[in-house]
Backbone of each chain as ProteinMPNN parsed JSONL, in Angstrom:
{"seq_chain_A": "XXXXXXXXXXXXXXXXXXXXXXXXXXXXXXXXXXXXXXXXXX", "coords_chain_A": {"N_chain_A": [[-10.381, -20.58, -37.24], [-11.563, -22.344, -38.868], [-11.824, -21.287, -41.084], [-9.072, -21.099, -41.95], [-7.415, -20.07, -40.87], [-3.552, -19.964, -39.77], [-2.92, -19.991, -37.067], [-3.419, -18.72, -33.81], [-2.915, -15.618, -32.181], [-2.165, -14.506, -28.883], [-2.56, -12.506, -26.178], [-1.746, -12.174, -23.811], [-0.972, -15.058, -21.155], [-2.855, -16.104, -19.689], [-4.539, -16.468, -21.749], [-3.547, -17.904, -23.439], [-3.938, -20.422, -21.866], [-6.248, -20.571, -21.783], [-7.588, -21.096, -24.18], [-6.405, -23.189, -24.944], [-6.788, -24.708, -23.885], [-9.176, -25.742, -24.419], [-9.171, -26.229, -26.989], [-8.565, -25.068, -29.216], [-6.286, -24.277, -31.078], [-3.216, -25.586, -32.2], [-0.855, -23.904, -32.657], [0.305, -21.187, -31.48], [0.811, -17.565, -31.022], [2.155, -15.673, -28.532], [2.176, -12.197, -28.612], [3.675, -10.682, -26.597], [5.686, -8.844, -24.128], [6.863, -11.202, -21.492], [7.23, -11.348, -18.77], [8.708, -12.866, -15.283], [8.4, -15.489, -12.702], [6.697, -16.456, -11.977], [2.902, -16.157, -11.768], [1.51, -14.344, -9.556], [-1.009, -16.489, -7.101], [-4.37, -17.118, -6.848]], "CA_chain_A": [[-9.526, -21.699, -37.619], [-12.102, -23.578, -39.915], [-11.607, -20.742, -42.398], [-8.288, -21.083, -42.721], [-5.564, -19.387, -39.875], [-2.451, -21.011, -39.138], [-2.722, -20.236, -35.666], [-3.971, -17.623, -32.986], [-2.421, -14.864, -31.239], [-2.848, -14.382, -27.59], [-1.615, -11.607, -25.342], [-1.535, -12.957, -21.905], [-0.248, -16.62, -20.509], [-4.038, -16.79, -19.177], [-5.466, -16.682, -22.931], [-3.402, -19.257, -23.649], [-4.569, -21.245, -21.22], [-7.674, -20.904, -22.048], [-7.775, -21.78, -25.779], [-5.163, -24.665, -25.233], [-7.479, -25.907, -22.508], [-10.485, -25.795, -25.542], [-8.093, -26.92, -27.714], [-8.71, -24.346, -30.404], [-5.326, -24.154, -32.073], [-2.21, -26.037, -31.46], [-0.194, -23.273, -33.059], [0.001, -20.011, -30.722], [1.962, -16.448, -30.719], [2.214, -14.767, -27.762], [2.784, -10.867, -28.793], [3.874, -9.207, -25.686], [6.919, -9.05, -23.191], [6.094, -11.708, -20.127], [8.464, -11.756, -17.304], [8.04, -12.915, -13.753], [8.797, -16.806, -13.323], [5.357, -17.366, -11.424], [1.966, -15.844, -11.515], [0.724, -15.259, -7.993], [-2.022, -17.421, -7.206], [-5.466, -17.045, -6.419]], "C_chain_A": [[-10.131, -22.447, -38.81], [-12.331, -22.728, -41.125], [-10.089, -20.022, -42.558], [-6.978, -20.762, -42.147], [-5.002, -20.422, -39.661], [-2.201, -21.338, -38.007], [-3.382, -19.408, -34.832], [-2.884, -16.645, -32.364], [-2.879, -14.388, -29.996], [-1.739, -13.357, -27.13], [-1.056, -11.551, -23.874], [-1.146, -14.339, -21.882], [-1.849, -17.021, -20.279], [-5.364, -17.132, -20.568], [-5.41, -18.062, -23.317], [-3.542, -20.166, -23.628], [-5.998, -21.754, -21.381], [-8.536, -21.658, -23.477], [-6.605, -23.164, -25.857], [-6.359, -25.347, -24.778], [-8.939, -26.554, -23.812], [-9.776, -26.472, -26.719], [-8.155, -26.622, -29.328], [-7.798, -24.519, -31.324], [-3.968, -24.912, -31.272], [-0.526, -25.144, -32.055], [-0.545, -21.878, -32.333], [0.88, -18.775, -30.864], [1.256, -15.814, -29.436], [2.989, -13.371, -28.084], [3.227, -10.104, -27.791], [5.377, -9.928, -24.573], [6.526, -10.051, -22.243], [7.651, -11.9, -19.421], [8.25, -12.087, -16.198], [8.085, -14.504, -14.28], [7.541, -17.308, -12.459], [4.44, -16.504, -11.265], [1.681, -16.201, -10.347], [-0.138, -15.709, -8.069], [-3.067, -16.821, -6.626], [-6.214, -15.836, -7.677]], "O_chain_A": [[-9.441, -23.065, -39.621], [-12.91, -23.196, -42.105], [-9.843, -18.915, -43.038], [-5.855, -20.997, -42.594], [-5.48, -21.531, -39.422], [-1.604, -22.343, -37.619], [-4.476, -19.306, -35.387], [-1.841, -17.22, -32.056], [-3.984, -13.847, -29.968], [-0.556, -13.287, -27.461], [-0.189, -10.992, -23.202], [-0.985, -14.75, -23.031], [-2.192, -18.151, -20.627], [-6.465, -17.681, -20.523], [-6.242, -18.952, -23.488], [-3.474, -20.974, -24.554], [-6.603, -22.811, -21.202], [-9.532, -22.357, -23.665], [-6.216, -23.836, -26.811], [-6.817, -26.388, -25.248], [-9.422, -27.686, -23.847], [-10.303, -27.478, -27.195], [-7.951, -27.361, -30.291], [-8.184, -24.892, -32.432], [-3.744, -24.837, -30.064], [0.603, -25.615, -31.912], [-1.659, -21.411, -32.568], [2.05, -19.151, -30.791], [0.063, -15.521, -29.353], [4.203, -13.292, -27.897], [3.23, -8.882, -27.942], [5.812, -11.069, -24.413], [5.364, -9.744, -21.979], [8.724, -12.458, -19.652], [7.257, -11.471, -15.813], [7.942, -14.911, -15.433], [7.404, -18.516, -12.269], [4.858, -15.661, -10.472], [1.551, -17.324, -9.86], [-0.598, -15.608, -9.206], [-2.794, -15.925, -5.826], [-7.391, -15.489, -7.575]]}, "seq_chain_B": "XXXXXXXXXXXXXXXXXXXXXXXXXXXXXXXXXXXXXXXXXXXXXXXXXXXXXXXXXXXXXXXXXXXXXXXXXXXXXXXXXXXXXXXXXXXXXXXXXXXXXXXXXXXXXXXXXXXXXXXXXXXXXXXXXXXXXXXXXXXXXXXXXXXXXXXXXXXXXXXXXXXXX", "coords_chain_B": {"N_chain_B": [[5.496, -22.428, -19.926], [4.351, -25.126, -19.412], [2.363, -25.133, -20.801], [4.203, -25.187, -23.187], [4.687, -28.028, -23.72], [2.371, -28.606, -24.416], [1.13, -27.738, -26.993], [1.913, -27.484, -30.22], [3.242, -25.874, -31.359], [4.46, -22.76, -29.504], [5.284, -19.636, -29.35], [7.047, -16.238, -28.663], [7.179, -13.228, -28.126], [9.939, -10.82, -27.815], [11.517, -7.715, -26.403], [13.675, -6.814, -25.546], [16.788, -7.888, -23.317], [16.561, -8.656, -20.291], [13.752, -9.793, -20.35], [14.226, -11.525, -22.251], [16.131, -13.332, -21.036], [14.699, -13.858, -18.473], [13.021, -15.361, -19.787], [14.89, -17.429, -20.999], [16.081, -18.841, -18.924], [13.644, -20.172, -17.626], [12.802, -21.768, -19.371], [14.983, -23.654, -19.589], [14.488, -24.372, -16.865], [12.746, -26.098, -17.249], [13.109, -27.182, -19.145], [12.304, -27.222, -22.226], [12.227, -26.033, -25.191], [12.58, -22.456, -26.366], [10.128, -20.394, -28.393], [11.486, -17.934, -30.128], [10.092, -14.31, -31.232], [11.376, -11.133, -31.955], [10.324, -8.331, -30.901], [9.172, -5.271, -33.281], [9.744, -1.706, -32.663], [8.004, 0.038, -35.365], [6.966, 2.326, -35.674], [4.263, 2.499, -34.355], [4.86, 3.486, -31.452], [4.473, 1.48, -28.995], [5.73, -1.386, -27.832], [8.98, -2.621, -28.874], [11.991, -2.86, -30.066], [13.375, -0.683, -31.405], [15.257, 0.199, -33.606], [16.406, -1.578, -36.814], [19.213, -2.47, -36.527], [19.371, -2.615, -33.954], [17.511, -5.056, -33.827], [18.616, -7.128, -34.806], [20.923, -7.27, -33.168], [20.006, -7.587, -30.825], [18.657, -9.834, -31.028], [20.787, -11.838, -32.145], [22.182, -11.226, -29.479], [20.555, -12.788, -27.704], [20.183, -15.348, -28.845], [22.298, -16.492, -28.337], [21.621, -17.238, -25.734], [20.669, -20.021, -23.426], [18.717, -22.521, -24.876], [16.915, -20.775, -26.231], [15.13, -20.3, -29.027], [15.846, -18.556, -32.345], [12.807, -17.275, -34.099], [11.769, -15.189, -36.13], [10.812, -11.833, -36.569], [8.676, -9.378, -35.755], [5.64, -6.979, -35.901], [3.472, -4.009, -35.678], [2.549, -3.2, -38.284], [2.049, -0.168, -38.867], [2.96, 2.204, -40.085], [3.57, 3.803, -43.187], [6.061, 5.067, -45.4], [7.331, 4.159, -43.727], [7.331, 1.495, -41.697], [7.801, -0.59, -43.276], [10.117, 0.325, -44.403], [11.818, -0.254, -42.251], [11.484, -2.949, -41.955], [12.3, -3.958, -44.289], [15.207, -3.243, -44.343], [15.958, -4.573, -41.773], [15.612, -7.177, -42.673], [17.746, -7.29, -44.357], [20.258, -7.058, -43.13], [19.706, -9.354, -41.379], [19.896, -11.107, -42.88], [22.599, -10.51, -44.423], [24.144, -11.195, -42.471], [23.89, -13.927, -42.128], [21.684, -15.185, -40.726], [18.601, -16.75, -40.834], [15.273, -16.16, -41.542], [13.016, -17.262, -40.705], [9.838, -16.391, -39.826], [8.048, -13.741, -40.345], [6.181, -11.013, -38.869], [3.428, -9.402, -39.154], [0.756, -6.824, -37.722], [-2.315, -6.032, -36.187], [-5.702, -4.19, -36.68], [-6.332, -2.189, -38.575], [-4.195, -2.383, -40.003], [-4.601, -4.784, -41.587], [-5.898, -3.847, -43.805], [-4.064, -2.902, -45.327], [-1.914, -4.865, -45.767], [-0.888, -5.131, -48.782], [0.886, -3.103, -48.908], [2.931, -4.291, -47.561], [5.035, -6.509, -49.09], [6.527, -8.281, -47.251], [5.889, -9.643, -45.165], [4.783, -12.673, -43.284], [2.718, -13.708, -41.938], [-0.304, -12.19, -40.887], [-2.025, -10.987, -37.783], [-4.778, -10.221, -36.566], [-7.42, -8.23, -34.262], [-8.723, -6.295, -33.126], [-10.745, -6.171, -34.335], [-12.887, -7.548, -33.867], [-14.55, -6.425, -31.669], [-13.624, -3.906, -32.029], [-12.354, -0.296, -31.088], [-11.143, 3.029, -29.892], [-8.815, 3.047, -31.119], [-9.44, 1.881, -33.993], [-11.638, 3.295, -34.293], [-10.265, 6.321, -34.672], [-8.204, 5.3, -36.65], [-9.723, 5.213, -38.613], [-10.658, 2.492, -39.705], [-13.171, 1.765, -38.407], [-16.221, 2.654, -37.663], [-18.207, 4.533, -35.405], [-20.059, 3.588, -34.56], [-19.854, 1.083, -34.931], [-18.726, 0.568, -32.826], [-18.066, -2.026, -29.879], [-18.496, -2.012, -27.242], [-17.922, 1.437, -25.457], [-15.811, 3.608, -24.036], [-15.388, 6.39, -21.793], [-12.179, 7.736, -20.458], [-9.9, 8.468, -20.92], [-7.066, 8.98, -19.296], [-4.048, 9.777, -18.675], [-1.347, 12.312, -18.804], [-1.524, 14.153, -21.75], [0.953, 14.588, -24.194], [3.389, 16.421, -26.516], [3.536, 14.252, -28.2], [1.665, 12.698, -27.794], [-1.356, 12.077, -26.974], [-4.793, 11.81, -26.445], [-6.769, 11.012, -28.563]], "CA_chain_B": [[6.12, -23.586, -20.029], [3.857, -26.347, -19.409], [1.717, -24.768, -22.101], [4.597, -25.283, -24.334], [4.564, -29.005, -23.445], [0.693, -29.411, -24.928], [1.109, -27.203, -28.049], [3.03, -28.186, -31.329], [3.979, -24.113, -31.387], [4.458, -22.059, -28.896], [5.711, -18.847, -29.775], [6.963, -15.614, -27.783], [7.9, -12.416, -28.775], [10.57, -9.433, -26.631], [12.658, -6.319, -27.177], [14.889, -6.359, -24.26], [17.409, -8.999, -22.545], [15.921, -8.852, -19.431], [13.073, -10.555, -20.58], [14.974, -12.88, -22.957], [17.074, -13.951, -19.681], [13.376, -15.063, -17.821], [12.515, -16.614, -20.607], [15.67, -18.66, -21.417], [15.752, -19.399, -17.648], [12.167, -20.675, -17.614], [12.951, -22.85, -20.599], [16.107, -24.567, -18.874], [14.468, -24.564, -15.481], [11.345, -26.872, -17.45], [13.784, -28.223, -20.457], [11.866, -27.023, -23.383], [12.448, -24.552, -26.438], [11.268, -21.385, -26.635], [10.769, -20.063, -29.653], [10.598, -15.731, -30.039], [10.196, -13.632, -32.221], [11.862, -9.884, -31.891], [9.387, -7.293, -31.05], [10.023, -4.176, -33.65], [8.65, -0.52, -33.459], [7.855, 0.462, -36.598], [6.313, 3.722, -35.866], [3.657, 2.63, -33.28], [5.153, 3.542, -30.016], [4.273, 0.86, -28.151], [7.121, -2.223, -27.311], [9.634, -3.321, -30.001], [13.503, -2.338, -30.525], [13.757, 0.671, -31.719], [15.915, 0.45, -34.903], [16.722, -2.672, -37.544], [20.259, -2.476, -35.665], [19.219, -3.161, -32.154], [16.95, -6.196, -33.868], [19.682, -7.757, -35.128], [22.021, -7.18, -32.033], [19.247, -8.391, -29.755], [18.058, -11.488, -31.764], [22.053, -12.487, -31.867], [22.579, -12.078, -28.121], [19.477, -13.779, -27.358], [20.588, -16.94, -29.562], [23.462, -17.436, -27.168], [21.263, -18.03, -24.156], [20.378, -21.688, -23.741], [17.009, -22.932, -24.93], [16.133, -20.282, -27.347], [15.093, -20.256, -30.843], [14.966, -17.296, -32.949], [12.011, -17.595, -35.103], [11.885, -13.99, -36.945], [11.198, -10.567, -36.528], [7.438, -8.589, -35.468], [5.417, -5.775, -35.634], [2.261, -3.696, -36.051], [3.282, -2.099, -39.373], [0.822, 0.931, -39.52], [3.371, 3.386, -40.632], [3.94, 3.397, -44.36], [6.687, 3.44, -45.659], [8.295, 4.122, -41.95], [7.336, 0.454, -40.91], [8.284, -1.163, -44.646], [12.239, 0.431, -44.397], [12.111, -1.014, -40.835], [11.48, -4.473, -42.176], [13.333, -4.227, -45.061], [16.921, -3.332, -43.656], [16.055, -5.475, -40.951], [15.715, -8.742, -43.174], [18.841, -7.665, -45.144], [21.031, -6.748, -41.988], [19.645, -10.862, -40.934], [20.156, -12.153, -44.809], [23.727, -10.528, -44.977], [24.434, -11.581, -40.547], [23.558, -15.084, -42.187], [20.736, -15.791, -39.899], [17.304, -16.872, -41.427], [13.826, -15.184, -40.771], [11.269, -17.99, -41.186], [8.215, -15.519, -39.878], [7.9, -11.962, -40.904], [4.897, -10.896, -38.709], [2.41, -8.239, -39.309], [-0.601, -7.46, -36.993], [-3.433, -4.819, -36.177], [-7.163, -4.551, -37.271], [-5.913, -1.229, -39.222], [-3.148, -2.317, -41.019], [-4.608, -5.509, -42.272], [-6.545, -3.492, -45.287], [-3.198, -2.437, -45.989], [-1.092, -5.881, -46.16], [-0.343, -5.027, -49.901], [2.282, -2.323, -48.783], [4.57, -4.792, -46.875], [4.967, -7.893, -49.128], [7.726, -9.477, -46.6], [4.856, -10.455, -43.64], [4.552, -13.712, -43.653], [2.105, -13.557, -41.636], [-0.825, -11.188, -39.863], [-2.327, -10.932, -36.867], [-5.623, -8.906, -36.487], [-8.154, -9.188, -33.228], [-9.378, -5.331, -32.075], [-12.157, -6.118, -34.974], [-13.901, -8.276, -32.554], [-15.125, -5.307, -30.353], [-13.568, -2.132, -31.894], [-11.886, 0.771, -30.16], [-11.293, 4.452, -30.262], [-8.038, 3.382, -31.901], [-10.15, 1.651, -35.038], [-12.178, 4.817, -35.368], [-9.046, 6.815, -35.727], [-7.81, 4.914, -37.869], [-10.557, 5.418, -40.126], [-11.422, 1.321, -39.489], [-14.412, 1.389, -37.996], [-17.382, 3.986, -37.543], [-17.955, 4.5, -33.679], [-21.924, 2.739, -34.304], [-19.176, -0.438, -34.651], [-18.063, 0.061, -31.342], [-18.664, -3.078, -29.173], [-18.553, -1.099, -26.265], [-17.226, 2.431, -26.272], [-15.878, 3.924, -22.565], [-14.089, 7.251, -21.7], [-11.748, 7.538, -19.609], [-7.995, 8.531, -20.941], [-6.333, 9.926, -17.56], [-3.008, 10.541, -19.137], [-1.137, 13.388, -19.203], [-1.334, 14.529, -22.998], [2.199, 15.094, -24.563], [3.116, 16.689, -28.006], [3.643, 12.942, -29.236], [0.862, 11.505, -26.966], [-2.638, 12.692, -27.223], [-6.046, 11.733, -25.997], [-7.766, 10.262, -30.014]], "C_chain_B": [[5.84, -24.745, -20.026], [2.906, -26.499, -20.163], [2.705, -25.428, -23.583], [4.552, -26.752, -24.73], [3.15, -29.416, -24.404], [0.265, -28.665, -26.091], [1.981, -27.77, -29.239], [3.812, -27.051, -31.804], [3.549, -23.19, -30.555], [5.214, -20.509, -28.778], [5.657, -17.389, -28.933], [7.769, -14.074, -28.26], [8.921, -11.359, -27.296], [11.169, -8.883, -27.228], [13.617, -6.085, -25.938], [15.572, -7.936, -23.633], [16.751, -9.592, -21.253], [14.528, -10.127, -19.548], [13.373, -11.581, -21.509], [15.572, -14.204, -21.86], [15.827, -14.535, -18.661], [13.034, -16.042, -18.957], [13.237, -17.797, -21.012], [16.031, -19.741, -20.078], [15.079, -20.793, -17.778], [12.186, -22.352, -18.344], [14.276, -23.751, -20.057], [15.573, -25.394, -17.571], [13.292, -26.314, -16.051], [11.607, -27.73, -18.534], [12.881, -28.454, -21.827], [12.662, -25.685, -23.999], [11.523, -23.584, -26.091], [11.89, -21.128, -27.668], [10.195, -18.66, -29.501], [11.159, -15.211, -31.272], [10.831, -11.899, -31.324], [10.859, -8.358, -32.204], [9.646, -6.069, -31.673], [9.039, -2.95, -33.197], [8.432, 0.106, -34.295], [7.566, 1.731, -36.588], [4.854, 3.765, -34.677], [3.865, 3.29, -32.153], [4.991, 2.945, -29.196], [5.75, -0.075, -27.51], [7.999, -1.982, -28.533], [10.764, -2.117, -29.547], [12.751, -1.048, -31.829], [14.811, 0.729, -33.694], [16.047, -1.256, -35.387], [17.992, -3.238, -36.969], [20.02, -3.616, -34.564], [18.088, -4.685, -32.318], [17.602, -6.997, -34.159], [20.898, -8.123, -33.748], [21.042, -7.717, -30.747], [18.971, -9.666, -30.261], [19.567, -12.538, -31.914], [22.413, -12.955, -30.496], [21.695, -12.931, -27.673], [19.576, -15.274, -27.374], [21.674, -17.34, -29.355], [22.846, -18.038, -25.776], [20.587, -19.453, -24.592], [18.864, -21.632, -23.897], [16.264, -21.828, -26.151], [16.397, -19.944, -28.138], [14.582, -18.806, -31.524], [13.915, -17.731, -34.188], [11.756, -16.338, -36.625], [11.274, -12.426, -36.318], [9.015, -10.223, -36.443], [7.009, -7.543, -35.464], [4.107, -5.007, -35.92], [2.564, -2.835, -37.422], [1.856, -1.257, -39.638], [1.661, 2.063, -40.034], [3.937, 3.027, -41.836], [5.082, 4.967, -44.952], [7.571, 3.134, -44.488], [8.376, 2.062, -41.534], [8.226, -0.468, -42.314], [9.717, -1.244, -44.63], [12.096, -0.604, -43.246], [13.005, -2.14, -40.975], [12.54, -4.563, -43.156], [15.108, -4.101, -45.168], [16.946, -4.48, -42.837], [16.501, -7.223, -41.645], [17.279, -8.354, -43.887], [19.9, -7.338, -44.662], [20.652, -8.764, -41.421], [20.43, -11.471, -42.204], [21.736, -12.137, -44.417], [24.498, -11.347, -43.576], [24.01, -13.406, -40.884], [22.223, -16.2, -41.412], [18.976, -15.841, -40.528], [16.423, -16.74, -40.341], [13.318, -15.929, -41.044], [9.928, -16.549, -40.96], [8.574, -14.153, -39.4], [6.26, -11.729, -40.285], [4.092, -9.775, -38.313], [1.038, -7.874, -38.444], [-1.082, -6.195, -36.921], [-4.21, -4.514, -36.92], [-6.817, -3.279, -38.382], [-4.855, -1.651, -40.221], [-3.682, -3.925, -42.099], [-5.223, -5.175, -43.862], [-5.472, -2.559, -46.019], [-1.554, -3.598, -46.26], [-0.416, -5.79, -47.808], [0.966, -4.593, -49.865], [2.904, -3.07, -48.223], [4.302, -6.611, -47.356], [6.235, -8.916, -48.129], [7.076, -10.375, -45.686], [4.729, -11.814, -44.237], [2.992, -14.437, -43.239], [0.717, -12.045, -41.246], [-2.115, -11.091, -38.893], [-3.657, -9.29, -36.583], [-6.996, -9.571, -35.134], [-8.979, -7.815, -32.688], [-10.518, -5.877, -33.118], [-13.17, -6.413, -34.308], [-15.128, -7.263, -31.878], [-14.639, -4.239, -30.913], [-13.366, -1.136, -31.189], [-11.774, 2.038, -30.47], [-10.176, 4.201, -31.297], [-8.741, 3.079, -33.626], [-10.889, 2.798, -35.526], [-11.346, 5.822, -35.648], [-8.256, 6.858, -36.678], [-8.698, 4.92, -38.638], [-11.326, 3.926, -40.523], [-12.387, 0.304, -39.27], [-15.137, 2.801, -37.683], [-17.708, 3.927, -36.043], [-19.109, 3.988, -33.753], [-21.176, 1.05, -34.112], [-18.999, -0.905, -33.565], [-19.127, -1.005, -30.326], [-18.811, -2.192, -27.966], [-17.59, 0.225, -26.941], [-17.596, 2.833, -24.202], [-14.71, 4.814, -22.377], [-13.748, 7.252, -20.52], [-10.187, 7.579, -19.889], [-7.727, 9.338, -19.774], [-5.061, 9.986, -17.918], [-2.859, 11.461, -19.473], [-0.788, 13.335, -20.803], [0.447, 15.269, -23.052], [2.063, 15.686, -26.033], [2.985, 15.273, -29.093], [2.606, 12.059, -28.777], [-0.182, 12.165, -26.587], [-3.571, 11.839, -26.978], [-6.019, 11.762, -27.281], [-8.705, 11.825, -30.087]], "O_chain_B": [[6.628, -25.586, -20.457], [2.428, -27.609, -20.394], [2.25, -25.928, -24.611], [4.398, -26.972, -25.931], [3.047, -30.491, -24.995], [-0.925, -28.794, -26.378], [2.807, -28.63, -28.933], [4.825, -27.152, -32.496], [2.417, -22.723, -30.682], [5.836, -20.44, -27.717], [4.558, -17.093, -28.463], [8.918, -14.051, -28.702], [8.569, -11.286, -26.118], [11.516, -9.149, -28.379], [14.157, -5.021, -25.636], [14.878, -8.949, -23.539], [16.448, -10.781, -21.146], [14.473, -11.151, -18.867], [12.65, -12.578, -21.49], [15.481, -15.431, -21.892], [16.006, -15.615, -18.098], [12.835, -17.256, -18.906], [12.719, -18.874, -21.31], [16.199, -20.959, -20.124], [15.519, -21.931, -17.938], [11.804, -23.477, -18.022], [14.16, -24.898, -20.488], [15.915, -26.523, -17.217], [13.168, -27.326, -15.361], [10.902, -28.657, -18.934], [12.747, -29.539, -22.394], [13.35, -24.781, -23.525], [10.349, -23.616, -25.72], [13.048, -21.262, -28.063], [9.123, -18.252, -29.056], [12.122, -15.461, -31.996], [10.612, -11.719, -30.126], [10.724, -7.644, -33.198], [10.367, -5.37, -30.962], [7.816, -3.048, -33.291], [8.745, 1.259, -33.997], [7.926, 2.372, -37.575], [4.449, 4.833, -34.216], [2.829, 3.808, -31.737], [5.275, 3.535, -28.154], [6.643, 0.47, -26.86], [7.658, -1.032, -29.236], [10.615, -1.028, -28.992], [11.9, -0.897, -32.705], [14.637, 1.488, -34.648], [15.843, -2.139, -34.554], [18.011, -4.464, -36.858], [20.3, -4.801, -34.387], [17.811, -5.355, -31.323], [17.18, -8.058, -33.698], [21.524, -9.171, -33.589], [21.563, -8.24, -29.763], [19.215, -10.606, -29.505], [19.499, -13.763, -31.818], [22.751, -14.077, -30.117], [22.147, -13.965, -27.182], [19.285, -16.125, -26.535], [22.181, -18.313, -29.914], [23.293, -18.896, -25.015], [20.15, -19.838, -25.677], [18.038, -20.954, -23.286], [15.254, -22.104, -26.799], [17.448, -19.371, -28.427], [13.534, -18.174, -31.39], [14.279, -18.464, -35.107], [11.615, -16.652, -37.807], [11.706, -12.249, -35.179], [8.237, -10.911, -37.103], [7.806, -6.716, -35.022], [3.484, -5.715, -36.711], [2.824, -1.641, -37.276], [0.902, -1.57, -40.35], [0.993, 2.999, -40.474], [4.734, 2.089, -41.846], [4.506, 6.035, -44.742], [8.315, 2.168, -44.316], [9.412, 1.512, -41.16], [9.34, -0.933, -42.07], [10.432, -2.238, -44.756], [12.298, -1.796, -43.479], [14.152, -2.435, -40.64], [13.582, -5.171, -42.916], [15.929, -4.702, -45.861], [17.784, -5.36, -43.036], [17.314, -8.069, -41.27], [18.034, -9.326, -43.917], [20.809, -7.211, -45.482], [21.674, -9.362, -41.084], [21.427, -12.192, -42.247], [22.31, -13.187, -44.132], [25.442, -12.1, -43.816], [23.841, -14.13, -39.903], [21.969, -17.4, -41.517], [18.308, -14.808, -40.565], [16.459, -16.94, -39.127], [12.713, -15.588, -42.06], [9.329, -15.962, -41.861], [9.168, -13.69, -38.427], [5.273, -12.101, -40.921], [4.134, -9.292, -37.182], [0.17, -8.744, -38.511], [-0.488, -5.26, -37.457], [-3.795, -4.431, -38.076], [-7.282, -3.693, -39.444], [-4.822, -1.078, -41.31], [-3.17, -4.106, -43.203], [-5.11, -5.914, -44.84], [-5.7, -1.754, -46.921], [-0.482, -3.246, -46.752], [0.612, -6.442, -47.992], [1.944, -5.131, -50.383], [4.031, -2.574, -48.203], [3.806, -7.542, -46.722], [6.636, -10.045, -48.412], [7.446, -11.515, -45.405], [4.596, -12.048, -45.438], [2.337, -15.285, -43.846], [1.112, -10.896, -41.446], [-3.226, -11.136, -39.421], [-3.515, -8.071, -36.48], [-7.406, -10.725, -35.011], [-9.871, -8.034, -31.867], [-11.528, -6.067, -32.439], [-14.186, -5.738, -34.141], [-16.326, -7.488, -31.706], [-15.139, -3.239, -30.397], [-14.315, -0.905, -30.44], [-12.384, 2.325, -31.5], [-10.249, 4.866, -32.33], [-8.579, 3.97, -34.46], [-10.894, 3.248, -36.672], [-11.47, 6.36, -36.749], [-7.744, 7.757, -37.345], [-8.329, 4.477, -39.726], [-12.265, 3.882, -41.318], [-12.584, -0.885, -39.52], [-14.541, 3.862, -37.499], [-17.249, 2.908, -35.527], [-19.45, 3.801, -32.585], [-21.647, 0.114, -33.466], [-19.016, -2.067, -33.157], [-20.33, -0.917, -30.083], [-19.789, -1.479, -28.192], [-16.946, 0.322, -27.986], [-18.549, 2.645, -23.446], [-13.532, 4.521, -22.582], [-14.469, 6.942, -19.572], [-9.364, 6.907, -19.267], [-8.339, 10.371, -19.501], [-4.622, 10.601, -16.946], [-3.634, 11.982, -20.275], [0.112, 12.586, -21.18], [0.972, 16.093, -22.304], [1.036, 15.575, -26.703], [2.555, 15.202, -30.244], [2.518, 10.894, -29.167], [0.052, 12.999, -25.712], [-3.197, 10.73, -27.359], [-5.187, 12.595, -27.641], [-9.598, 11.97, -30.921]]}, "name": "protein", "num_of_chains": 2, "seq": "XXXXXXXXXXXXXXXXXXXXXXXXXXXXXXXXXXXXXXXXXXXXXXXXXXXXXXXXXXXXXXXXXXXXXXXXXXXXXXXXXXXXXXXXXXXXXXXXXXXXXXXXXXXXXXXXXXXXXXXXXXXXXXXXXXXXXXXXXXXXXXXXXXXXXXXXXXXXXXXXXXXXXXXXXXXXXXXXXXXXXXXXXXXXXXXXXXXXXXXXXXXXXXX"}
C-alpha cells in the first residue's frame, strides 16, 4: 500500500476479515464466486 | 456484508446467476450495495463466462436484481491475443449496450510482465509472487530455487486439456 496500490485483492471472506480487521486497505476485490448466506461456525 | 459496512470498497466478482441471486439477497437481507465485477475466461480455464456475449447478458441480468452494482468486467489475461479479443469485444458489446465499464481488471504473477499487451486493464492484480508455484515455473516466472515451498501431490486424472505441469 505505501508504494502505491489502490487496493488489495483477497480470495476468501476470511482474508478480508483479516486485513479489514488490521486495517490495511479500505479498498478490497474479492476475485472468486462466494455463495452460501452463512459460514458455519467454529 | 458487514465487511461491506467498514470498507469504503467492497468489491465482488461471479460468472453465474446463482451466485449473483446470494449475493443480491445478502445485500437486501443487510441493505447495502454490492458492487461485482463479471468474472471472464480468457483462456485460463478456471471461473469466468465463457464468451464476451454471455458477459454482457450476465452483467445485464444481474443489474436487474436489487442492490447490485455493476462495476466492470475481470480476468487473468495470460492468453495473448485470445484474452485481448475477449476484452476487446467485450468493452465494445458494453460501449455499444450503453453500459459503462469503470474497472477493466487484469491479474496473475505471469501476466503482469506482460500488461503492455492489454492496454484496456485498468487495473492488475498479482499475489502467487509472494511464495511461487509450479504454475510460476511454467510459466517461465519463476525458477523452482524461488519456490517458497514446493509440494507434490497432483491426484487428478490427467486429460488431453488438463495435465499434471
Amino acid at each position: 500500500m505505501q508504494a502505491g496500490a489502490v487496493g488489495i485483492t483477497c480470495q476468501k471472506l476470511g482474508e478480508v476479515e483479516v486485513f479489514t480487521d488490521a486495517g490495511v486497505a479500505d479498498d478490497v476485490l474479492l476475485t472468486f464466486n462466494i455463495i452460501g448466506g452463512r459460514r458455519p461456525s467454529g | 456484508m458487514a465487511l461491506t459496512k467498514r470498507l469504503k470498497r467492497l468489491a465482488v466478482v461471479l460468472d453465474n446467476d446463482a451466485v449473483a441471486k446470494g449475493l443480491s439477497d445478502a445485500g437486501v437481507r443487510h441493505g447495502v450495495d454490492v458492487r461485482f465485477l463479471i468474472e471472464c475466461d480468457t483462456g485460463m480455464g478456471r471461473n469466468g463466462v465463457q464468451s464476451p456475449e454471455a458477459a454482457l447478458d450476465l452483467a445485464r441480468s444481474v443489474m436487474k436484481m436489487p442492490r447490485m452494482q455493476f462495476e466492470g468486467i475481470m480476468t487473468f489475461p495470460i492468453r495473448y491475443p485470445g484474452s485481448r479479443q475477449f476484452f476487446e469485444q467485450a468493452l465494445g458489446l458494453f460501449k455499444r449496450a450503453g453500459i459503462p465499464v469503470p474497472v477493466v481488471s487484469g491479474g496473475g504473477t505471469p501476466a503482469i510482465f506482460k500488461v503492455q499487451d492489454f492496454p484496456m486493464l485498468t487495473e492488475h492484480r498479482a499475489g502467487t509472487y509472494l511464495y511461487n508455484d509450479v504454475m510460476t515455473v511454467a510459466t517461465g516466472t519463476a525458477a523452482w530455487d524461488k519456490l517458497r515451498h514446493a509440494r507434490a501431490g497432483y491426484g487428478g486424472k490427467p486429460t488431453d486439456g488438463r495435465r499434471a505441469p
